[in-house]
C-alpha positions as CSV (number, residue, x, y, z in Angstrom):
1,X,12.2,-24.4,154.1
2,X,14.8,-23.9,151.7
3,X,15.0,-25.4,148.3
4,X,18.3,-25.9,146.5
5,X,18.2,-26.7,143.1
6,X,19.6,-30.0,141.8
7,X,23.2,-30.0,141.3
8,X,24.3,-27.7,144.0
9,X,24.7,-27.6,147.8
10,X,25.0,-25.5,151.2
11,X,27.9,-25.5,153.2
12,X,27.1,-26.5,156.4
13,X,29.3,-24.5,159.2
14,X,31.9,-26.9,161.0
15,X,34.2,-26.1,163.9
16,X,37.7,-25.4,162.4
17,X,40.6,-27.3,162.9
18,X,43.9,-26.2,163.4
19,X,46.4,-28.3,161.8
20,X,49.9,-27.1,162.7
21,X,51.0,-25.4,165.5
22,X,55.0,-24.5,165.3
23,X,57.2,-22.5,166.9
24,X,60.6,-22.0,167.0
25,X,64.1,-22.5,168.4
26,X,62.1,-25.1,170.2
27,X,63.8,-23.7,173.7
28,X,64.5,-20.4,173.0
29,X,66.9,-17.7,175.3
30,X,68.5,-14.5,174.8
31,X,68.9,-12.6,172.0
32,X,66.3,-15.1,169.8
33,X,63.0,-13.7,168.1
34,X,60.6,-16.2,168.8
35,X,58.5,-17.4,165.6
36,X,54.9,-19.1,166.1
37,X,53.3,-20.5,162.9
38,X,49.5,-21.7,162.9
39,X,47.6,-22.9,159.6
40,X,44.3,-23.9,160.1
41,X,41.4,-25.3,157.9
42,X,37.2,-24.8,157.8
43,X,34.9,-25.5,155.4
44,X,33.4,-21.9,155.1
45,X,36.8,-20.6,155.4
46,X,38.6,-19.4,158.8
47,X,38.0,-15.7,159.4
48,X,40.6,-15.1,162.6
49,X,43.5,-16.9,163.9
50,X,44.6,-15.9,167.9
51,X,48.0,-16.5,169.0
52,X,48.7,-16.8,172.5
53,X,51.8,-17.2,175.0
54,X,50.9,-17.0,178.6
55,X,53.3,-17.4,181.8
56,X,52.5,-20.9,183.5
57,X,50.5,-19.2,186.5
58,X,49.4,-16.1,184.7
59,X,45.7,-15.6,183.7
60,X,45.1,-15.6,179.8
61,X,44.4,-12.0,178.9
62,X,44.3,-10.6,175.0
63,X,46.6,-12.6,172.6
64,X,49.8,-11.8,171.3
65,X,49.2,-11.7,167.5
66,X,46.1,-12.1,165.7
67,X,45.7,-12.5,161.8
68,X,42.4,-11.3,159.8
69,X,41.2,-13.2,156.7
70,X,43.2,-15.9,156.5
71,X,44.1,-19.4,157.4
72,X,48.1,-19.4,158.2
73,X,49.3,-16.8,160.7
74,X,53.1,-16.8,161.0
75,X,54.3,-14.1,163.8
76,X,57.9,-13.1,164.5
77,X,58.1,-12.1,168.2
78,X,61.0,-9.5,169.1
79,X,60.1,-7.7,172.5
80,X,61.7,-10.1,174.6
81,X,60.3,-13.4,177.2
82,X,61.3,-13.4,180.5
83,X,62.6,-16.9,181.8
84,X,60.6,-19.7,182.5
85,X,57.3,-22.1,181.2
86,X,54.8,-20.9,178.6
87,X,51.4,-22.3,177.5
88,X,51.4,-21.7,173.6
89,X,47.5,-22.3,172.1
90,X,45.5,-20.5,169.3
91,X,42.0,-20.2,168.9
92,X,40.6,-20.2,165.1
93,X,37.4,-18.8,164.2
94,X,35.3,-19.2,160.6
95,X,33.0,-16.8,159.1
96,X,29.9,-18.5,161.0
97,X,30.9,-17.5,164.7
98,X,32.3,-21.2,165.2
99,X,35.9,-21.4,167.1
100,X,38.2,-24.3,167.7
101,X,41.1,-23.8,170.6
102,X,43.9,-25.7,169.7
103,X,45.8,-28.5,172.6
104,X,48.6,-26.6,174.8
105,X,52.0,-27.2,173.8
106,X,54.6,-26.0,177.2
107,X,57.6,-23.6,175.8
108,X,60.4,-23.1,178.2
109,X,62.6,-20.3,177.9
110,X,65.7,-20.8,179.5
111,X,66.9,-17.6,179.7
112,X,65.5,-13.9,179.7
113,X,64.7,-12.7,175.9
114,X,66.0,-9.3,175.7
């Protein structure tokens, strides 16, 4: 057992939440970079923010961005989209192990990215 002097307390490790998830133009084509904001909140702190954009129909594989040590991650994406529906989710992690995965929101891109 542990004993914790009056006056103080332990953190106790909680999920992360991810409060905003942004990106924008909101229906991006051609010639636009694509920007993808994500803050999110933990108790204990958040430790790892993954940004993902996967093809409807494609498997998820490794992120597109990830920030280290810190709660916003803000990523301007200029290597082009092909056309079509994206799933666009991040996954936040604290500095206990614990991850959250944020809700899908669909992008379409109406036009190739170049």
């Amino acid at each position: 057992n542990q004993v914790i002097p009056a006056g103080q307390y332990v953190a106790v490790p909680q999920n992360p939440v991810i409060v905003e998830l942004e990106w924008s133009p909101t229906a991006p084509f051609e010639y636009y970079a694509v920007s993808f904001h994500v803050f999110a909140q933990d108790n204990v702190g958040v430790t790892r923010i993954e940004i993902y954009f996967v093809r409807d129909g494609d498997a998820v594989g490794a992120p597109l961005h990830v920030c280290e040590s810190t709660a916003t991650c803000d990523f301007n994406h200029t290597n082009g989209f092909p056309c079509g529906n994206f799933k666009y989710f991040a996954i936040a992690y604290d500095p206990a192990g614990n991850q959250v995965s944020s809700f899908q929101q669909t992008v379409q891109v109406l036009q190739e990215i170049k």
